[in-house]
Structure formats: C-alpha cells, structure tokens
MARTI-213722 format. One line per 10 residues: number of its first residue (from 1); for each residue x, y, z of C-alpha. Coordinates in nm, 4 decimals, padded with zeros to 6 digits, m for minus. Example, Ala and Ser with C-alpha at 12.3 -4.5 7.8 and 13.67 -1.06 7.14 Angstrom:
<nodes>
1 = 01.2300 m00.4500 00.7800 | 01.3670 m00.1060 00.7140
</nodes>
This chain:
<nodes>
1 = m01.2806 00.4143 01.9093 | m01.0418 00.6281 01.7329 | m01.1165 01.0515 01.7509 | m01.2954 01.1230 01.4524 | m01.0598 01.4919 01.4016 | m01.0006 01.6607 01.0589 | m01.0543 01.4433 00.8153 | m01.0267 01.6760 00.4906 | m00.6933 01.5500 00.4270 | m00.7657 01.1986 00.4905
11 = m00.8052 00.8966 00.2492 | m01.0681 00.6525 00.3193 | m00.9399 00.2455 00.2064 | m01.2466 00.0477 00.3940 | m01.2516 m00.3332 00.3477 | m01.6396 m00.4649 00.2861 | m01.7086 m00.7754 00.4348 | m01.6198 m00.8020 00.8248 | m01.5983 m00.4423 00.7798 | m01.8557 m00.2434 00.6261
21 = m02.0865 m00.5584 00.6752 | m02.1470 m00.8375 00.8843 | m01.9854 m01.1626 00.7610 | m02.2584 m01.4225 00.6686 | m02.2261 m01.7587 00.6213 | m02.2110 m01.7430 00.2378 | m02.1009 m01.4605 00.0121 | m02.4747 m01.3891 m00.1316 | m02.6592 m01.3795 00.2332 | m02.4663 m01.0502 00.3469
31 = m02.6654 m00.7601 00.4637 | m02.6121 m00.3906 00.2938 | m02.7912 m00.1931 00.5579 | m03.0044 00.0750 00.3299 | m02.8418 00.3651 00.4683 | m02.4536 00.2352 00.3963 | m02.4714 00.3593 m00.0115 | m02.5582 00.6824 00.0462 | m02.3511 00.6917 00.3854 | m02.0645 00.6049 00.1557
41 = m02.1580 00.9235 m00.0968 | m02.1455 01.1208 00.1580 | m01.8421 00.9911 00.2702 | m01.6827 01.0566 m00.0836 | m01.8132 01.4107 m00.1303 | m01.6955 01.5267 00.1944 | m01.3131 01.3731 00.1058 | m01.3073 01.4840 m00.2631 | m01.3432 01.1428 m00.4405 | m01.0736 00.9913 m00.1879
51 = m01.2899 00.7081 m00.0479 | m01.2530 00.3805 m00.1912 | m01.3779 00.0395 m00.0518 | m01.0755 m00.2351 m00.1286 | m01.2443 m00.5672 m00.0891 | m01.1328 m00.9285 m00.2046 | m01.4580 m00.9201 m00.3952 | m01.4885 m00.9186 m00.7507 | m01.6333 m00.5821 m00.8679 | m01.9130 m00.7239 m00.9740
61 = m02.0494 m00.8429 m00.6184 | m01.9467 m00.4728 m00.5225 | m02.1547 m00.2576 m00.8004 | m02.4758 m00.4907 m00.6546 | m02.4087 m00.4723 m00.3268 | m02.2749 m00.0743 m00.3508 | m02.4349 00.0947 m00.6136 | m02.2711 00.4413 m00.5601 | m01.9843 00.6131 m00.7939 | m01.6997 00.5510 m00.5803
71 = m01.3059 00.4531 m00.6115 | m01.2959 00.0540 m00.5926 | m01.0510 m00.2264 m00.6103 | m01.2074 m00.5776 m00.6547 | m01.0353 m00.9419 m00.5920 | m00.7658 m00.8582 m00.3375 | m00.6559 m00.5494 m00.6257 | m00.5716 m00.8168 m00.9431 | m00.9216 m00.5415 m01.0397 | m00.8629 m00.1669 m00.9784
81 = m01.1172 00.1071 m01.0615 | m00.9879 00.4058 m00.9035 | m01.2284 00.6461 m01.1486 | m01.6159 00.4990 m01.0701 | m01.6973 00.6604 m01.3846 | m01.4184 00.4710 m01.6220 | m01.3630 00.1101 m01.7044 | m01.0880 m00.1249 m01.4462 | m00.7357 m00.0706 m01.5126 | m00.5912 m00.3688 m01.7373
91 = m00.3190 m00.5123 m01.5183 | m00.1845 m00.8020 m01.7052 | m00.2394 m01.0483 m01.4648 | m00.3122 m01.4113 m01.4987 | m00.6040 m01.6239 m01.4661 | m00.6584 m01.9482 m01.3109 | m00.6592 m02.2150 m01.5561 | m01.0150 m02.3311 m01.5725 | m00.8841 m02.6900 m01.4920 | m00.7827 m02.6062 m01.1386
101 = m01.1567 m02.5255 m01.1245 | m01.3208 m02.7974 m01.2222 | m01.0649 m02.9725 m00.9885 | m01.2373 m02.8096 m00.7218 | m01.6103 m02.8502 m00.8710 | m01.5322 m03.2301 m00.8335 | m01.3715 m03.1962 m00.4838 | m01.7233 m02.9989 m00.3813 | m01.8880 m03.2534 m00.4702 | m01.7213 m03.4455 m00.1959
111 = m01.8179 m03.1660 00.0767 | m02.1193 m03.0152 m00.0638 | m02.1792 m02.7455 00.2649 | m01.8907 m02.5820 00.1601 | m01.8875 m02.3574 m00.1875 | m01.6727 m02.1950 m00.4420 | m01.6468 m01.8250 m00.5374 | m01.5823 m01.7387 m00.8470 | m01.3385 m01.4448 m00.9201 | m01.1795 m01.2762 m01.2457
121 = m00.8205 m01.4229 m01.2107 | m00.8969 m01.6915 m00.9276 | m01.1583 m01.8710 m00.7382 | m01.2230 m01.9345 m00.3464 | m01.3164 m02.2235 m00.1761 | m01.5559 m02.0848 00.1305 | m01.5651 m02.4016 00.4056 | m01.7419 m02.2047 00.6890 | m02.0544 m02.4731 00.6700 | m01.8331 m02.7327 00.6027
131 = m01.5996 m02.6932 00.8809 | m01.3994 m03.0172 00.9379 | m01.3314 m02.9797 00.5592 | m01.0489 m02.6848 00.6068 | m00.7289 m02.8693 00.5805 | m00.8575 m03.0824 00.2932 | m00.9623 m02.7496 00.0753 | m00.6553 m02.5831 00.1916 | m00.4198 m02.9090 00.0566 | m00.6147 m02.8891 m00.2879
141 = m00.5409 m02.5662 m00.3650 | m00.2289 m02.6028 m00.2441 | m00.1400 m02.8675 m00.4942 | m00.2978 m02.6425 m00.7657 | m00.0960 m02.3735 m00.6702 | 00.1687 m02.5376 m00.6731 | 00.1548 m02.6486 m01.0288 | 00.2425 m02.2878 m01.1347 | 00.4166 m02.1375 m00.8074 | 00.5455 m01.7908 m01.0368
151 = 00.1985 m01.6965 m01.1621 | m00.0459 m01.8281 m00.8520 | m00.0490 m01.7861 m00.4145 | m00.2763 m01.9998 m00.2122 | m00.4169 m01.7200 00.0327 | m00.5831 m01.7592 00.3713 | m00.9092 m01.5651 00.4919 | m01.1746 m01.6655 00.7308 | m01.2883 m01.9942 00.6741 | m01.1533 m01.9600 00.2811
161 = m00.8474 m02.0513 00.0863 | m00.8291 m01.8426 m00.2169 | m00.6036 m01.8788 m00.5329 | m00.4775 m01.5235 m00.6020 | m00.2318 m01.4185 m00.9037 | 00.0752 m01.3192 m00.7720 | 00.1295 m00.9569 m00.7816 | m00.2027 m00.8662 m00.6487 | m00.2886 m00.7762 m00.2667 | m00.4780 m00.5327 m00.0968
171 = m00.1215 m00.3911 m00.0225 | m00.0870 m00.3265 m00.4582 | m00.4230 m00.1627 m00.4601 | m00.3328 00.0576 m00.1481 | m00.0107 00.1748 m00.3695 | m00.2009 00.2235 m00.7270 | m00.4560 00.4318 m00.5357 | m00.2464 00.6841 m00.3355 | m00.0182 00.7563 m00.6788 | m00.3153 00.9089 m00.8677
181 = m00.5566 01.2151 m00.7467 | m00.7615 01.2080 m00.6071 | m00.5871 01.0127 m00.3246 | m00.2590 01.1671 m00.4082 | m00.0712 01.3757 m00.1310 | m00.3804 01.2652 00.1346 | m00.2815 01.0804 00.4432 | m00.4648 00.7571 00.3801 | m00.6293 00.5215 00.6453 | m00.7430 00.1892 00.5590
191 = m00.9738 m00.0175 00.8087 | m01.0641 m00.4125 00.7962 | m01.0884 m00.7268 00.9611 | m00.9143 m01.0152 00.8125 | m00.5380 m01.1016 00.8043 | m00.5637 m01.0409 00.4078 | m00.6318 m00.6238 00.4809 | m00.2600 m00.6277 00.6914 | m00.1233 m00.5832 00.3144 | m00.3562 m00.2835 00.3141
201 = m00.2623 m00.1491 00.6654 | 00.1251 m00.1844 00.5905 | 00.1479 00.0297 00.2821 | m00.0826 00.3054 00.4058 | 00.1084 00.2845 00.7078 | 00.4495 00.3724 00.4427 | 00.2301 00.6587 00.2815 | 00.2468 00.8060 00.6464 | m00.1242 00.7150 00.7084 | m00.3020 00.4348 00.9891
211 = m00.4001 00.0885 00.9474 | m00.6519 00.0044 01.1916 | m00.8013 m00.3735 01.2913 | m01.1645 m00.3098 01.3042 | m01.1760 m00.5489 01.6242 | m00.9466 m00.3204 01.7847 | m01.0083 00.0055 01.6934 | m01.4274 m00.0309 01.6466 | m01.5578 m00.3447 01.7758 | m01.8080 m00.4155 01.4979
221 = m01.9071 m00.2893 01.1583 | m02.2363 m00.1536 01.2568 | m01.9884 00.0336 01.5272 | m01.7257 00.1628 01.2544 | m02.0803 00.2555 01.0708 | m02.1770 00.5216 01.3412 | m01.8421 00.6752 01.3059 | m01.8049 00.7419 00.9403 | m02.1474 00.8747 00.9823 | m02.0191 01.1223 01.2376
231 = m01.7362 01.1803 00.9654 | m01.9826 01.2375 00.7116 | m02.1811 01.4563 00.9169 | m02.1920 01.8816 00.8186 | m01.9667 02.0382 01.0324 | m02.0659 02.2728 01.3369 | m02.0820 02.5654 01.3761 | m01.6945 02.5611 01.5273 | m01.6055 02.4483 01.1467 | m01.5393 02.0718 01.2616
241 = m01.7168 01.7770 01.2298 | m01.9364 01.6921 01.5249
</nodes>
C-alpha cells in the first residue's frame, strides 16, 4: 500500500465503482458504506476543494449515491462539474440517437439477465448476469457504432460495452480538471480499477502526478477506504498526517 506522506499538494481523481465501492451485480445494488460521504468531505477540506471522484457514471447516480459538495465528472467526462456548487460544463458533445437504443431494448429482450444503463450522451449494455451473452452485446453496439464512427466509440469495461461520444474519457476529464483551481499547479493522483481509468492514470501521470491500479497498489476498496481515512485524519503532533 502506497506511504500515505504529504498530501497538501496532492490532487485526489478516485474512480467510484471497483474503487470507492464494491462492484455489484447491477448498477442500483452497490453499497455506499455510511461513513464514505463524509470521509470524502473530509477528504476535500483537507486538499482545498482538489478531490474529485471521475466515474463513468452519469452525475445523477453520483449526487444519490454521494451527496457531498465535491468536484465530479460523470459518464467517462462527456459531464464535468469541477465547481459542486455550479451547473456541468456544456461540452458540445453528441448524443446517441435514441434509435440505437431501442435497438438494444429489442436485443434485451432476447437476453433479459442482462440490462441497459442509461447515460446523457450514450447508454451501456451491463451482461454480468447474462454472461454467455458478451460477444453478442459487444457485436450490436459495434454495428451501432459503426453507423457514425466520427461522433461514437464502442468502449469496454467489466462485463459492459458502452457507447461513448468521441472526445470524452476519463483521460479529458483528468485534463479539464488540473487546468482550473482548485486542482491547478497540484500534483494529481488518480486511483481505479477498470481498463477505462488507464485514460485517467496516463494524463495525471503527464501532469507529473501517479496513476495507481487499485488491485495493485490497495487490494480492495474497503482497503483504499482505510487509507484516505488515514489521509483525512488531523495531523500529529509532528505536523504530519498519522
């Protein structure tokens, strides 16, 4: 587990699900241990505002799940809401046509374990119930996708194929964050689980910051949990953090 060290001049990017949470099998049965929102405040007082959870959810499922005034970017960044207290940045982005959608309403219907999440610009088909029905969902999109290549990716995540606007990744949310205070001039440090956060990791990583693979450098979330609320914790009576 990484040394906790000054973290004053640190920015905080922390994925949600896999993360800051156990997975579940569907989007809706997560569990927000009580302690994480005000865990998270703490978190965000002690690093001046520069904490902000980066999560392919839409912002909705993170104001219900994380009711706390913090920096957040929703829907692998196509939604960015770097002041808590001000409405998303417009970005100009496109949104699926809702064709492609009922496309997949009707393929669901065929494989009714797995389910579709809804986001702003894009939806996700989740197959982690439905298994065996991967390669199928994955070949749907892709056709989708492939009916407007320049606006629209087909991107992977556990047990999920996700259309995603072009022009929006964890990686674009990373960048819009660190050029405004008050993650400006910190060195930032963005921790998740799934191959969608390596976006994340690479352009902190070009800010001069970490990327870290929860797997690797925690073990679990409950584990990465108990260190950010050592990082949160008063400092001693030597002036650092316990």
């Amino acid at each position: 587990m990484p040394g906790l060290g000054p973290i004053g001049r640190a920015a905080l990017l922390l994925d949600f699900d896999g993360t800051l949470v156990e997975i579940a099998a569907r989007p809706d049965a997560i569990r927000v241990p009580p302690e994480l929102p005000g865990l998270l405040r703490r978190l965000a007082e002690e690093l001046s505002g520069a904490l902000a959870v980066v999560s392919g959810r839409p912002l909705r499922d993170l104001d219900h799940f994380l009711p706390v005034p913090i920096a957040m970017a929703g829907d692998h960044g196509a939604t960015l809401r770097p002041d808590p207290y001000q409405p998303p940045i417009g970005n100009g982005l496109p949104h699926a046509p809702a064709a492609w959608r009922a496309r997949a309403a009707e393929w669901l219907r065929r494989h009714p374990a797995a389910l579709i999440e809804d986001k702003e610009h894009g939806f996700v088909i989740h197959y982690r119930q439905a298994p065996e029905a991967g390669p199928e969902a994955e070949a749907l999109l892709a056709s989708l996708v492939a009916e407007d290549p320049a606006g629209f990716t087909l991107l992977e995540a556990r047990m999920a194929w996700e259309v995603r606007p072009r022009g929006a990744s964890k990686g674009t949310a990373v960048n819009a964050l660190m050029s405004r205070p008050p993650f400006a001039g910190r060195v930032p440090v963005f921790i998740g689980d799934d191959v969608t956060d390596e976006e994340g990791m690479e352009v902190a990583r070009r800010f001069g910051g970490q990327g870290w693979r929860l797997q690797d450098a925690f073990g679990s979330p409950a584990a990465l949990r108990d260190w950010l609320a050592l990082a949160a914790a008063p400092p001693g009576p030597s002036g650092t953090s316990p």
